[in-house]
C-alpha positions in Angstrom: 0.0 0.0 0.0 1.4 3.4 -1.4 -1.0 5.8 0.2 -2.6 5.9 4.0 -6.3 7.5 3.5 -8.2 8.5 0.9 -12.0 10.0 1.8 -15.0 9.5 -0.7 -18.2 11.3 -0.1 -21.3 9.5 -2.2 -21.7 5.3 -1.6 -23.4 5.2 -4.8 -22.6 2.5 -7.4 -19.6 4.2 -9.1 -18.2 6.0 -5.9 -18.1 2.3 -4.7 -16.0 0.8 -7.5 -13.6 4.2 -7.4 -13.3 3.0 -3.6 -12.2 -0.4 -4.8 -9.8 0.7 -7.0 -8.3 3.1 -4.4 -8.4 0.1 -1.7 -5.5 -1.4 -4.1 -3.0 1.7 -3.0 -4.2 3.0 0.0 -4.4 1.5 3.8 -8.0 2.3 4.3 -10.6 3.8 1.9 -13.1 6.0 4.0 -16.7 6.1 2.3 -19.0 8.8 3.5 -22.5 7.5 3.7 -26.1 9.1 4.3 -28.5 6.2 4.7 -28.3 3.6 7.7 -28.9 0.8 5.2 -25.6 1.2 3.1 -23.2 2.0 6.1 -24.2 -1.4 7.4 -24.5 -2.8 3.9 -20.8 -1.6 3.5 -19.8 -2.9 6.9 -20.3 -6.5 6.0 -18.0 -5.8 2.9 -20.8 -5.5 0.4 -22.7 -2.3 -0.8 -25.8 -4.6 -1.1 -28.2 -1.7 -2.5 -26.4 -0.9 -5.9 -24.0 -3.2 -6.2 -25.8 -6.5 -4.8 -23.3 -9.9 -4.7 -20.1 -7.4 -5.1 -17.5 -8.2 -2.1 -15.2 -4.9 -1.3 -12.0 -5.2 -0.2 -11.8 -5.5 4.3 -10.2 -1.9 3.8 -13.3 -0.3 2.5 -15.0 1.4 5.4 -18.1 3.0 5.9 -18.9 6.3 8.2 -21.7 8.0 9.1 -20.8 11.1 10.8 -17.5 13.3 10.5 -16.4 12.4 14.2 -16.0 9.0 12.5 -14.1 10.6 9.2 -11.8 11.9 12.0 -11.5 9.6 14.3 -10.7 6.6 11.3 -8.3 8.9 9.5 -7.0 10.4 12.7 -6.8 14.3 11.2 -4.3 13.6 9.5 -3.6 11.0 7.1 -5.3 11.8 4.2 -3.9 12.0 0.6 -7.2 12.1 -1.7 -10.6 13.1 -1.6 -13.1 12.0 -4.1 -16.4 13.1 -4.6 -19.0 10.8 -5.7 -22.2 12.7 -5.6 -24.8 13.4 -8.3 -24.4 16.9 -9.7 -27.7 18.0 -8.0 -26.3 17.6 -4.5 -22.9 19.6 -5.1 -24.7 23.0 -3.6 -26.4 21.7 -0.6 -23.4 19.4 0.3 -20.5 21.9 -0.2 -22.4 24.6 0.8 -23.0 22.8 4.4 -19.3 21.7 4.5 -17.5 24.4 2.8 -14.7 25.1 6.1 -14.1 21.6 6.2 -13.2 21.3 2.9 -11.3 24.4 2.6 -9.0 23.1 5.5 -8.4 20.1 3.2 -7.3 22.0 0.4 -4.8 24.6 2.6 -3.0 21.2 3.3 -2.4 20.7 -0.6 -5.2 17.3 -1.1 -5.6 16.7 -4.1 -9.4 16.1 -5.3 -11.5 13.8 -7.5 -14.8 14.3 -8.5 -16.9 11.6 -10.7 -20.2 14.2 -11.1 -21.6 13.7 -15.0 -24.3 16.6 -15.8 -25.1 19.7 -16.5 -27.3 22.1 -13.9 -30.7 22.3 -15.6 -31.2 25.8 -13.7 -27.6 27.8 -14.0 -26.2 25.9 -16.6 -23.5 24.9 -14.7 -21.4 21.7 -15.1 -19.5 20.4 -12.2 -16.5 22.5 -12.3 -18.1 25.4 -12.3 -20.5 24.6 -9.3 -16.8 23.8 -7.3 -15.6 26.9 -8.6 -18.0 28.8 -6.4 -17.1 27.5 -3.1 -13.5 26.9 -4.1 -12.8 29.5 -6.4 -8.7 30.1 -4.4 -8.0 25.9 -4.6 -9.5 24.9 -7.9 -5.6 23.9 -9.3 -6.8 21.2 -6.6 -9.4 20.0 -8.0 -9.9 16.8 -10.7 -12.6 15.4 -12.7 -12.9 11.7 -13.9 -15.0 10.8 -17.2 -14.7 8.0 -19.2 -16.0 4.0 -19.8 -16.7 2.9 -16.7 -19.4 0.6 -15.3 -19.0 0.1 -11.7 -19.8 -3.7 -11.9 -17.2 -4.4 -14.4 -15.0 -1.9 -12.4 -15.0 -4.3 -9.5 -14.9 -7.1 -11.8 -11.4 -6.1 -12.4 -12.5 -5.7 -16.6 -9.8 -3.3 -17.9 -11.0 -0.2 -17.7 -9.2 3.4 -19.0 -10.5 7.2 -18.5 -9.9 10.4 -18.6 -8.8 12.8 -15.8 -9.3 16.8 -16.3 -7.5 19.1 -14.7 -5.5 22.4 -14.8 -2.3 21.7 -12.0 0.1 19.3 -13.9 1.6 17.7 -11.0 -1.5 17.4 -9.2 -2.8 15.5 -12.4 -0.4 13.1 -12.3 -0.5 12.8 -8.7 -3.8 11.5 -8.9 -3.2 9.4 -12.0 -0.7 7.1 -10.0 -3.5 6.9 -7.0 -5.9 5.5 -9.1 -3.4 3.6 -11.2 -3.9 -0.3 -11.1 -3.4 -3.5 -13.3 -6.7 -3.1 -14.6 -7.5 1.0 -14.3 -5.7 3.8 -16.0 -6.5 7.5 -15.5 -5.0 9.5 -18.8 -4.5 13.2 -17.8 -5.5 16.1 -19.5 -6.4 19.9 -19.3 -9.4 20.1 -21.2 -11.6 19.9 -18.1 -14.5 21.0 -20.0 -14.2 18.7 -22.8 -13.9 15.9 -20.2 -17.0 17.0 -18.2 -19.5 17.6 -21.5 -18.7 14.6 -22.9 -19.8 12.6 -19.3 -22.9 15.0 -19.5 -24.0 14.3 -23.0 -23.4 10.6 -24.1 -25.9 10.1 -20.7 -28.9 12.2 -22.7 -27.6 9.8 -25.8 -27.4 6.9 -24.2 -31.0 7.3 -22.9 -32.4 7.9 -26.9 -30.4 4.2 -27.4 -32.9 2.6 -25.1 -36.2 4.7 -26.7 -34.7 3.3 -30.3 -33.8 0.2 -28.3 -37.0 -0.6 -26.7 -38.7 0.6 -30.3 -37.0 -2.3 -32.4 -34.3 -0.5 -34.3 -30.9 -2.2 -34.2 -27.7 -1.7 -35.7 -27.8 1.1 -38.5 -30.1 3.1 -36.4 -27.9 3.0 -33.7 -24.9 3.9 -35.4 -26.3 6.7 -37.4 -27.6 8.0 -33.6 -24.1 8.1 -32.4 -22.6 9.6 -35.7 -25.1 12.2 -35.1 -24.9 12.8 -31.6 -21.1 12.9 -31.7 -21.9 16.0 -34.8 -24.1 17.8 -31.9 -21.6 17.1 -28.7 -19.2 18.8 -30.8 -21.1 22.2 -31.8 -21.8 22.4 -28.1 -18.0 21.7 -27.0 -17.7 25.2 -29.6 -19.7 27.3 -27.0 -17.1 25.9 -24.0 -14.0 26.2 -26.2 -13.4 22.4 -25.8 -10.9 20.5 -27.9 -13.0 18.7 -30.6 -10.2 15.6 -29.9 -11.6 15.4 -26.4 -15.4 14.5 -28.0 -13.0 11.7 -29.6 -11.8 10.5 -26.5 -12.5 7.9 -23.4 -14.7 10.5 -22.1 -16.9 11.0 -25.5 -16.8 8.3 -27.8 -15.6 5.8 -25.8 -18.5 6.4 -23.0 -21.1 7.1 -26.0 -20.5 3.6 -27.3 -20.6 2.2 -24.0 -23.6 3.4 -22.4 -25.6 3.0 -25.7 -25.1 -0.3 -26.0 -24.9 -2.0 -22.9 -27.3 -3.1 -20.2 -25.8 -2.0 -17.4 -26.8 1.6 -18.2 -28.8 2.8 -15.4 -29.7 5.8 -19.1 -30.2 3.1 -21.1 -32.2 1.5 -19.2 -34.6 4.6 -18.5 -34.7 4.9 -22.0 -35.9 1.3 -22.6 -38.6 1.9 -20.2 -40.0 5.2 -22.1 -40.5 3.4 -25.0 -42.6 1.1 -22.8 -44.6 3.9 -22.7 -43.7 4.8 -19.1 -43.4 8.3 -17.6 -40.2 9.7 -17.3 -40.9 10.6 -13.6 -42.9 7.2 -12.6 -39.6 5.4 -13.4 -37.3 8.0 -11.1 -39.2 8.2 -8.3 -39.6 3.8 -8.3 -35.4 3.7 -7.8 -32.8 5.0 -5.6 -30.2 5.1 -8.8 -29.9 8.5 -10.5 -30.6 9.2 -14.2 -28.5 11.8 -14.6 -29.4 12.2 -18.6 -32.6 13.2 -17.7 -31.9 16.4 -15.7 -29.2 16.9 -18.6 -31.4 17.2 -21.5 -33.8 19.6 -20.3 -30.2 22.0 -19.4 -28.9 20.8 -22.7 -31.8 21.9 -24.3 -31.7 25.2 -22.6 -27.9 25.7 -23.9 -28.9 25.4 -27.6 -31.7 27.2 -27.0 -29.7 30.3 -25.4 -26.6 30.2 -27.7 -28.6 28.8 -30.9 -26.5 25.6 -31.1 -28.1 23.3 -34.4 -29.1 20.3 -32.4 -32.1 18.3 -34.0 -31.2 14.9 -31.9 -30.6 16.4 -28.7 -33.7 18.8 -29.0 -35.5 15.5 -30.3 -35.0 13.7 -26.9 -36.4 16.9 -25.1 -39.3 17.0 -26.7 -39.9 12.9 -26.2 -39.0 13.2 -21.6 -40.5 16.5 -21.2 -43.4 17.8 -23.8 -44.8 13.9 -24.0 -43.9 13.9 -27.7 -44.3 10.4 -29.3 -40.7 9.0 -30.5 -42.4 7.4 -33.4 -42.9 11.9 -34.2 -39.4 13.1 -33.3 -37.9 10.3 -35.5 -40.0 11.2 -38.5 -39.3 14.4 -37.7 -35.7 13.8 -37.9 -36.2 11.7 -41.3 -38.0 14.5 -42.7 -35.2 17.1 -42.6 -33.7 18.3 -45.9 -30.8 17.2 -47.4 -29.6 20.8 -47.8 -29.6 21.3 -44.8 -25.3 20.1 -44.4 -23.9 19.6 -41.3 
């Protein structure tokens, strides 16, 4: 073990597998929990309510309280802090704990966070929201992207993302952390290419499961993704994002992923639409968050705001939140003129 402590806040499925991972390198991985169930879940080495049958490591602990953070890790020892929360609870939970974390940062800890999405209400993506609270420490701060399902993440499947950030040696820092025989952080300082790219392929990946659950296979799929890689990249324009970054782990390589497996939680919500199922029936019936479905209602308000060409993305909008058939929006889509390039 190369590192004593790292502290994740957020025992949802993919905080979980980053705290496997982590358990490879460090002593003890410290996981932050909210609800009774998990923290006992977790306690007896399993986190039973989104990874069910998954064994974590003995060195994967669970606390409820910050007089247990402290008390485990002693004030002292730790070297990484990774933040697993949906992009919906970054305000509340950094707002609350704001002195805490700032005293974490004064002693130089580097910081991950795995948020995908977009605020449907500011706009904001994840960096900025951090930026607010920790506008004097952001060369501290990281963001991981890229093709990653927790399950196979635990399964020890080879897995290799992208990590976004500004401070070089902080980068690489946390590259080596998270560095295993079967995970790879590659570094790179186009944090907001990194961060759109998680935000959109999760509204994509959802119009998979519609065409999905519709009948469409193979061509239709492929000519979704062509497109929705076309449309990713005229909204990268608006955030000066490197078009090569749309090309990347965090793009095309989670685009692929999420709209073609069944493990997306996006997919999956997608699958169920085109069972004619409301979009907020099937949220409120699980714990898991569909982060795609926030996302396209503030994706939708970006193109709308800064004009942005986006037929497919705008399409998807009009299916989860104006009840719009997706036999319509594909016709519509089919119906476009060919002279209309690009």
């Amino acid at each position: 073990m190369t590192f004593k402590t790292a502290l994740i806040f957020g025992a949802g499925a993919f905080g979980t597998s980053i705290a496997s991972v982590l358990s490879e390198n460090f002593k003890q991985v410290i996981i932050k929990v909210r609800s009774k169930d998990i923290y006992d879940s977790i306690k007896n080495g399993e986190n039973a309510v989104y990874l069910p049958g998954q064994k974590l490591a003995s060195n994967i602990i669970p606390a409820l309280t910050w007089e247990e953070v402290d008390e485990l890790s002693n004030n002292t020892s730790i070297e990484l802090l990774v933040n697993g929360l949906p992009t919906s609870a970054i305000g509340p939970f950094y707002s609350e704990n704001k002195d805490r974390f700032i005293k974490y940062f004064e002693n130089k800890i580097p910081f991950v966070s795995l948020s995908k999405g977009i605020d449907p209400e500011t706009l904001e993506l994840p960096d900025d929201l951090f930026n607010h609270f920790f506008s004097e420490h952001h060369d501290h701060l990281t963001y991981l992207s890229g093709p990653s399902f927790a399950k196979e993440i635990l399964d020890k499947q080879v897995t290799i993302v992208s990590l976004a950030g500004k401070d070089p040696d902080v980068l690489l820092n946390v590259s080596s952390m998270l560095q295993t025989e079967y995970f790879k952080a590659f570094p790179t300082y186009d944090v907001k290419g990194v961060l759109l790219g998680g935000a959109l392929k999760n509204i994509l990946a959802i119009a998979g499961g519609i065409l999905e659950g519709m009948g469409y296979n193979h061509n239709t799929r492929a000519a979704m993704i062509t497109r929705g890689i076309t449309e990713m990249l005229r909204f990268g324009k608006i955030y000066n994002a490197r078009p090569e970054t749309f090309y990347s782990f965090s793009g095309m390589g989670d685009l692929i992923l999420t709209t073609t497996s069944s493990l997306s939680r996006n997919k999956t919500f997608g699958l169920e639409i085109a069972k004619g199922r409301k979009p907020l029936e099937i949220i409120e019936s699980q714990r898991s968050v569909v982060e795609g479905y926030k996302t396209t209602k503030a994706a939708h308000k970006l193109a709308s705001k800064y004009h942005i060409r986006t037929s497919l993305f705008n399409g998807i909008y009009e299916i989860l939140y104006n009840d719009v058939a997706p036999e319509d929006v594909i016709k519509k889509l089919m119906e476009q003129p060919v002279s209309t390039i690009g």
